[in-house]
C-alpha positions as CSV (number, residue, x, y, z in Angstrom):
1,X,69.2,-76.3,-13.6
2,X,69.2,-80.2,-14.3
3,X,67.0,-82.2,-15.8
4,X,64.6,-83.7,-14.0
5,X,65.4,-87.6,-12.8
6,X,63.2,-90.5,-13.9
7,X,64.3,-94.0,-13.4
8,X,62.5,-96.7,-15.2
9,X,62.1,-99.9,-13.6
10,X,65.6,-101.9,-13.6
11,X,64.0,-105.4,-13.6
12,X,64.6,-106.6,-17.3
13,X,61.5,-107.6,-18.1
14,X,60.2,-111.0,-19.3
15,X,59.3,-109.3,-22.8
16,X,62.4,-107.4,-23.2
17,X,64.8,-110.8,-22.4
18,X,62.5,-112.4,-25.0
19,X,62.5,-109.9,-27.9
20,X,66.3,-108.9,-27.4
21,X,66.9,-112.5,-27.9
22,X,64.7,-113.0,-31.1
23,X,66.3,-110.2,-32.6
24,X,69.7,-111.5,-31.5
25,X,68.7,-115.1,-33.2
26,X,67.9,-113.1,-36.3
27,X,71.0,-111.1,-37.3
28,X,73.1,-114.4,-36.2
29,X,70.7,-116.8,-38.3
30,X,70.3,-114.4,-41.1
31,X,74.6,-113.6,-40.7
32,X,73.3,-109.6,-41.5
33,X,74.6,-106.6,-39.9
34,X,72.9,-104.8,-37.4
35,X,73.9,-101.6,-39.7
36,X,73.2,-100.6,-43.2
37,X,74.7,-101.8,-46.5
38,X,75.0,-101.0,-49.7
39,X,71.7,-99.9,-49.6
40,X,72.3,-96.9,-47.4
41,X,74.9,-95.2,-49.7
42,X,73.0,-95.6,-52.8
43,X,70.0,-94.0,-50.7
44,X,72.3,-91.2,-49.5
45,X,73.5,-90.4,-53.2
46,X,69.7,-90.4,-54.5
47,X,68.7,-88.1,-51.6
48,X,71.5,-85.7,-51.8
49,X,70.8,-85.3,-55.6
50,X,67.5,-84.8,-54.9
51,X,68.7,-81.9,-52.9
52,X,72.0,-80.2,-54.8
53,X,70.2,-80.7,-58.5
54,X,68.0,-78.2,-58.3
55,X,70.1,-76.4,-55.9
56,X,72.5,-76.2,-59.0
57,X,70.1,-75.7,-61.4
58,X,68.3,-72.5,-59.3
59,X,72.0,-71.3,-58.8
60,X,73.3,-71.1,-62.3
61,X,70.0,-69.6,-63.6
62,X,69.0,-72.8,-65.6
63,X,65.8,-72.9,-63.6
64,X,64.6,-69.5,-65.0
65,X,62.0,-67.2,-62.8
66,X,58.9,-69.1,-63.9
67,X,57.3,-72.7,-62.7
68,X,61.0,-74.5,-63.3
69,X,62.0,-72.4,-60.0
70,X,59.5,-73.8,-58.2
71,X,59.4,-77.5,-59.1
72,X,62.9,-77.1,-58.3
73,X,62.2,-75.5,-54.8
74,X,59.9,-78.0,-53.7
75,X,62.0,-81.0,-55.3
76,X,64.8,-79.9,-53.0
77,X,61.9,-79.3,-50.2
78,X,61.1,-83.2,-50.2
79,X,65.2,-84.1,-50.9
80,X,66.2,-82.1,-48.1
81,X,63.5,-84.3,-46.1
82,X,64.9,-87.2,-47.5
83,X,68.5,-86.5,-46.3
84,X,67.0,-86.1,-42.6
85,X,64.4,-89.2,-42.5
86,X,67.4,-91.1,-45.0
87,X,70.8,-90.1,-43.9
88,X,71.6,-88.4,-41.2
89,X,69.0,-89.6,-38.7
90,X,70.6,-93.3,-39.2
91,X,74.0,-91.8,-38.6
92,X,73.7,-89.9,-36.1
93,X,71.8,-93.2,-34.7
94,X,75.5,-95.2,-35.3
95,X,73.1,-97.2,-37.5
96,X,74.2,-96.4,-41.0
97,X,77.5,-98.3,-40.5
98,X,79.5,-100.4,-38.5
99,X,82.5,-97.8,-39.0
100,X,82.1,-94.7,-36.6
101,X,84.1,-92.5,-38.7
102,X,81.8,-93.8,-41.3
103,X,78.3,-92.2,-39.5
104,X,80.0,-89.1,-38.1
105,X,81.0,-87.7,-41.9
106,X,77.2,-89.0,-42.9
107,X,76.2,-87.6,-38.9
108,X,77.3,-84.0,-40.3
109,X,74.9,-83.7,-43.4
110,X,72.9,-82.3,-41.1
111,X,75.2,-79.9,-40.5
112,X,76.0,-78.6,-44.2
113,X,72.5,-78.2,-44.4
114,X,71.8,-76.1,-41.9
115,X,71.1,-77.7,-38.7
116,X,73.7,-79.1,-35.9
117,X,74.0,-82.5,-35.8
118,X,75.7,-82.0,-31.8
119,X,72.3,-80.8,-31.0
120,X,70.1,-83.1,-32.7
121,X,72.0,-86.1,-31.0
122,X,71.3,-84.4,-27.4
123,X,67.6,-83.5,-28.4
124,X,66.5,-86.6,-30.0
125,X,69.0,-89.3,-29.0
126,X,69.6,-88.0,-25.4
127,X,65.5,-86.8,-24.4
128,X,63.6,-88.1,-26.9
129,X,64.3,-91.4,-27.1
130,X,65.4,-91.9,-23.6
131,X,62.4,-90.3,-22.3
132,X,59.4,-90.6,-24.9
133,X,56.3,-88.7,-24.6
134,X,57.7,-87.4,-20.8
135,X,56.6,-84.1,-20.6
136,X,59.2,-81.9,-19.2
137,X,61.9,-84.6,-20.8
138,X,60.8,-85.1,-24.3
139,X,61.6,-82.0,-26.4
140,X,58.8,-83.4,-29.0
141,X,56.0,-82.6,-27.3
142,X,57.7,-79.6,-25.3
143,X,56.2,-77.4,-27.5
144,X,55.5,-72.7,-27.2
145,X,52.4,-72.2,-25.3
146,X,50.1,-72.1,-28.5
147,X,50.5,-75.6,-29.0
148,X,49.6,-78.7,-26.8
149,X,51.1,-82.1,-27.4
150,X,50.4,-83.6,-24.2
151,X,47.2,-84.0,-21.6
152,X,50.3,-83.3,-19.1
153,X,50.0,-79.6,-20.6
154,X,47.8,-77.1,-19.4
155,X,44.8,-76.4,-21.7
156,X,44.6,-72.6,-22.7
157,X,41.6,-71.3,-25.0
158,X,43.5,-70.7,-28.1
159,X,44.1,-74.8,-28.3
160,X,40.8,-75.2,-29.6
161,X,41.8,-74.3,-32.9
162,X,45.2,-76.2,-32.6
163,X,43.8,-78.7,-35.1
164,X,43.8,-76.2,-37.9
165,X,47.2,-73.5,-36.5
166,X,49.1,-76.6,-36.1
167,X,49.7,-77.4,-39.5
168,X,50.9,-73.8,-39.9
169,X,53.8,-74.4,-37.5
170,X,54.7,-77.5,-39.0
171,X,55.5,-75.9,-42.2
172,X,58.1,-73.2,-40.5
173,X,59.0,-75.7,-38.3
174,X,62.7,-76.1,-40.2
175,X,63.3,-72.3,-40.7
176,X,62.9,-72.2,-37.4
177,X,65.6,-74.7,-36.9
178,X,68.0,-73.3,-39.3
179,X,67.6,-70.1,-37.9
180,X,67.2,-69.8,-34.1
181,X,66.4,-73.3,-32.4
182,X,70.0,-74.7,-32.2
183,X,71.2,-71.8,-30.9
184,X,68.3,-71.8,-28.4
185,X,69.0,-75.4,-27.9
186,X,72.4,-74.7,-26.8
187,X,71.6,-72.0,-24.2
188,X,69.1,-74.7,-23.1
189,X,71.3,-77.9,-22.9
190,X,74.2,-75.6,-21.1
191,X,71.9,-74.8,-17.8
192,X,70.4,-78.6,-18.1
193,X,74.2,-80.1,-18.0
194,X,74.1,-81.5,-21.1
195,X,76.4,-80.1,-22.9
196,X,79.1,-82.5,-22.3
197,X,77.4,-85.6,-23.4
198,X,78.2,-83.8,-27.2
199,X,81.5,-85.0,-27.0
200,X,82.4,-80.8,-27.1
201,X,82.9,-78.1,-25.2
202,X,80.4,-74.8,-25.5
203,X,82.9,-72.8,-27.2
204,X,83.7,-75.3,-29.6
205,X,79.9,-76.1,-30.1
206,X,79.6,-72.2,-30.9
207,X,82.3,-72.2,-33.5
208,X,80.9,-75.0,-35.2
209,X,78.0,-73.9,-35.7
210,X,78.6,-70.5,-36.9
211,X,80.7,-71.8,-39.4
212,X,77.8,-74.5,-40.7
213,X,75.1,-72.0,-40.6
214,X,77.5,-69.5,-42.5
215,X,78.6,-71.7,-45.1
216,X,74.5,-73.3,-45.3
217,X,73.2,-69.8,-45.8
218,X,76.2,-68.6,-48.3
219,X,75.7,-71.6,-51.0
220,X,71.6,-71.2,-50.3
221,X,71.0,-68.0,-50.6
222,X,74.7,-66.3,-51.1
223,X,75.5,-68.0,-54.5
224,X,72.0,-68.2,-56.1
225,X,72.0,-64.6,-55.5
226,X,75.4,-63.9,-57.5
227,X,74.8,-66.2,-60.4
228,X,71.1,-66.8,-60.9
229,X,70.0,-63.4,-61.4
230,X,67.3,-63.7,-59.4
231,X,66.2,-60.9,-56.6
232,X,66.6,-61.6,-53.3
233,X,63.1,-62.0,-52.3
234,X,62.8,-64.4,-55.1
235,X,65.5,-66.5,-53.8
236,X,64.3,-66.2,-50.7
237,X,60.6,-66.9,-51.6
238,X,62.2,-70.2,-53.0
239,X,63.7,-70.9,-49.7
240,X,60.8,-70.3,-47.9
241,X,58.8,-73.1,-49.9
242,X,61.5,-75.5,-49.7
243,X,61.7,-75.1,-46.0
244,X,57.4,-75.1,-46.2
245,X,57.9,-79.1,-48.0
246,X,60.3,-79.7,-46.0
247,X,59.0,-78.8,-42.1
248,X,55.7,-80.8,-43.2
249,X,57.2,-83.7,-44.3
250,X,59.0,-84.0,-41.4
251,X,56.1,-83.3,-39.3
252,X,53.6,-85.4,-40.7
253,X,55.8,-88.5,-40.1
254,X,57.1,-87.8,-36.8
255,X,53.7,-86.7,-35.5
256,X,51.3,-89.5,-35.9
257,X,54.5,-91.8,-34.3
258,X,53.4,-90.2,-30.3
259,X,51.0,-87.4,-30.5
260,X,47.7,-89.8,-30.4
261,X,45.2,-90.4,-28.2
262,X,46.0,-93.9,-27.3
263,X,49.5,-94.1,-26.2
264,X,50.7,-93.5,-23.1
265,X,52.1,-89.8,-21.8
266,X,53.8,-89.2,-18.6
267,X,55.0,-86.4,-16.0
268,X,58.9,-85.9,-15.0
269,X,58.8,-86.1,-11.7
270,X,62.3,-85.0,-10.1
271,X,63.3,-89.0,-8.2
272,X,60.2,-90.0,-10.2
273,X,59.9,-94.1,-10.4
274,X,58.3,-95.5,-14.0
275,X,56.2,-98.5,-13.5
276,X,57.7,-99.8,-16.9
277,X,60.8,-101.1,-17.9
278,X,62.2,-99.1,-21.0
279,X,61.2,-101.6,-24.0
280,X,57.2,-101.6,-22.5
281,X,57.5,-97.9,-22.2
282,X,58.4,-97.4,-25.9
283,X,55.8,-99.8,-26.9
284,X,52.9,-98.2,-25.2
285,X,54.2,-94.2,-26.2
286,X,54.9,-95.3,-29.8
287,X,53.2,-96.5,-33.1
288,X,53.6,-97.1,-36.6
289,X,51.4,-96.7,-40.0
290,X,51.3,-97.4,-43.6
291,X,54.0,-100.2,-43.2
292,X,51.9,-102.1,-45.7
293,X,53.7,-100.3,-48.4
294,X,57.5,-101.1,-49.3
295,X,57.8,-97.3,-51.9
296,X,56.5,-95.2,-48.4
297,X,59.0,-97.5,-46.1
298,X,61.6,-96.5,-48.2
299,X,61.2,-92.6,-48.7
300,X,60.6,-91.9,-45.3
301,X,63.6,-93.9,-44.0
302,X,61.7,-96.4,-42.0
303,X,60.3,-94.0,-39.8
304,X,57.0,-95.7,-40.5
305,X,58.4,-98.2,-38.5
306,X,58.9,-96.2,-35.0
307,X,58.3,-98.8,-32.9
308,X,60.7,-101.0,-34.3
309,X,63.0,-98.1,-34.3
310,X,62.3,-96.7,-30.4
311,X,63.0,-100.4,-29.6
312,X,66.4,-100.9,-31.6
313,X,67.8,-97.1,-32.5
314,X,70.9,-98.7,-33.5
315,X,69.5,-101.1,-35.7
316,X,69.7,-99.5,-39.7
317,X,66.3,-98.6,-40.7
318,X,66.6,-100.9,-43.9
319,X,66.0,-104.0,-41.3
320,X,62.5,-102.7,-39.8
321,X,60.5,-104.6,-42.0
322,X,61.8,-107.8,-41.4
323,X,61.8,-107.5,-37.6
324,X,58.5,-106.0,-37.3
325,X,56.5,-109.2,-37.2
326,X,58.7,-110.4,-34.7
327,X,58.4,-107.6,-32.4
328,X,54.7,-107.6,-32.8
329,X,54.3,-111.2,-32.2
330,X,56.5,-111.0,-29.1
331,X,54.3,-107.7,-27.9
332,X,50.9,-110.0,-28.8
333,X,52.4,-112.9,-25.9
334,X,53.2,-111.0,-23.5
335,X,49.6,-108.6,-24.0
336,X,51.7,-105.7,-25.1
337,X,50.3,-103.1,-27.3
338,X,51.4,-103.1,-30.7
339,X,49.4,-100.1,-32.4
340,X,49.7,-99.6,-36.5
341,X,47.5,-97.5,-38.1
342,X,47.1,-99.2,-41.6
343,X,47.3,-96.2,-43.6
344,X,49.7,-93.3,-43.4
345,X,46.4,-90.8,-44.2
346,X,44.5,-93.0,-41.3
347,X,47.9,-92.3,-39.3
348,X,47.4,-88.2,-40.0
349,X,43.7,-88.0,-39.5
350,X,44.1,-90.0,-35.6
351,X,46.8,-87.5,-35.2
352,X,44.3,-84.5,-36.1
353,X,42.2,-86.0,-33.8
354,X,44.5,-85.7,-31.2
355,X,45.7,-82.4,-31.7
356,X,41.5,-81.4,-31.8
357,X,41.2,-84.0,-29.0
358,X,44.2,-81.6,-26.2
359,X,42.3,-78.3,-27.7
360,X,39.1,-79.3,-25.7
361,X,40.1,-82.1,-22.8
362,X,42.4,-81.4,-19.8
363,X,42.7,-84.8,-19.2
364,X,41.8,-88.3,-19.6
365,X,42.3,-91.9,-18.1
């Protein structure tokens, strides 16, 4: 089984020559990388700390049983967050740095924490990007049954109350990935052909993630369970909330970036032709919010930013807010849309909307 073909117009556009250019003229007047700086590393050392602290602290007992545990749980909940909107998502873009070597080590946090960083790259950097809110490409809004991301999905009965379930499977949404969606992912991306764009071969995939997801699951639960003195189910209580912080931060940024009512959503058709050229096809599937603020801009990596970022994945996310007026500027000339919800809570409520919105309409134009 392969995936589905979609070709997007060729023709380089007169808006993509013109904002490639700009962009171009910046980094060269401005003499800045295209990657991160110092910057990145003293972000990644603030993000992993927020993570192995109170990992350290829960492991050697100093957290206790009582509401220390649990600060500590959900600290590690929003630094584990932090590491994937901070870290890894920028190296496993070849944005962190100019050195390779350099954003495949920072590439495999993901990995010591649990998830595969081979199968994020195919999943987000292979289908998502390349193929943005294409149902049947797009692994975002390819969502179980019980949820519908897309008008291009049929509408069952049990969507009606997606507005309220969703935010349920948002919050399980990484135990589900440490535990069984890589491994799903693989079986998926071996009968779709895409194995070999990893760089690896199955078997070495396999190994590799066995020994990750052993050595995640040994210092997470393993060691806090020989020197903390807690129970099991206390430990794993703990690692349930973090994981419950964690899956809705993620969520609740990536979300309100494609799942609303006003950008554009499309069918994979196998030979299918896209009107669009790539850089108009990110522009009209994509948005941003809360940009206004430079304290949310950093915590969430940027991500706030997605246009900026579906447009330049390469770019470091530390450089979105200085090329965002000229990508908007350049969408404005050439009557693009350039949608940015002001506030990130404005962001989430369109995004409820639109969850309440595919629980009730088949379709719209």
């Amino acid at each position: 089984m392969q995936i589905p073909i979609v070709r997007f117009n060729r023709t380089q556009s007169d808006f993509s020559k013109a904002l490639r250019a700009r962009v171009d003229a910046y980094f060269k007047e401005t003499g800045k990388s295209r990657q991160g700086d110092w910057r990145m590393y003293l972000k990644t050392a603030v993000m992993l700390a927020a993570f192995f602290v109170p990992w350290g602290l829960i492991t050697f007992g100093a957290t206790g049983t009582g509401w220390g545990f649990w600060v500590a749980e959900i600290v590690m909940g929003f630094g584990l967050a932090g590491i994937g909107l901070n870290v890894m998502h920028d190296a496993n873009h070849g944005a962190f740095s100019s050195n390779k070597r350099v954003n495949s080590v920072i590439g495999k946090v993901l990995d010591l924490v649990g998830g595969s960083s081979a199968m994020w790259k195919i999943q987000h950097n292979i289908l998502h990007h390349s193929f943005t809110n294409i149902d049947g490409l797009d692994e975002d809004i390819d969502t179980p049954s019980i949820l519908r991301f897309s008008p291009e999905r049929p509408l069952k009965k049990v969507h009606k109350l997606q507005f309220i379930y969703a935010w349920f499977f948002y919050g399980i949404m990484t135990i589900f990935w440490m535990t069984a969606k890589d491994w799903m992912a693989l079986a998926r991306y071996r009968k779709k052909g895409l194995i070999k764009s990893s760089g690896f071969t199955e078997s070495q995939l396999v190994r590799e993630m066995i020994v990750s997801k052993a050595l995640y699951f040994g210092y997470i639960i393993g060691l806090p369970l020989i020197f903390s003195g807690m129970s099991f189910w206390m430990i794993l209580a703990g690692w349930t909330v973090m994981h419950a912080v964690t899956g809705m931060t993620l969520a609740c940024i990536f979300q309100p970036a494609h799942v609303l009512e006003d950008v554009q959503f499309a069918q994979a058709e196998a030979g299918g032709k896209m009107e669009d050229d790539t850089f108009s096809h990110q522009l009209k599937s994509t948005a941003n919010f809360g940009t206004g603020s430079r304290v949310f801009t950093w915590l969430c990596g940027g991500l706030n930013h997605q246009i900026e970022h579906h447009l330049f994945p390469n770019v470091c996310h530390i450089h979105f807010r200085a090329l965002a007026p000229i990508v908007k500027k350049t969408a404005e000339e050439f009557g693009l849309p350039y949608r940015s919800s002001t506030t990130f809570a404005s962001a989430l409520a369109l995004h409820a909307r639109m969850l309440w919105r595919l629980g009730r309409q088949e379709s719209w134009a």
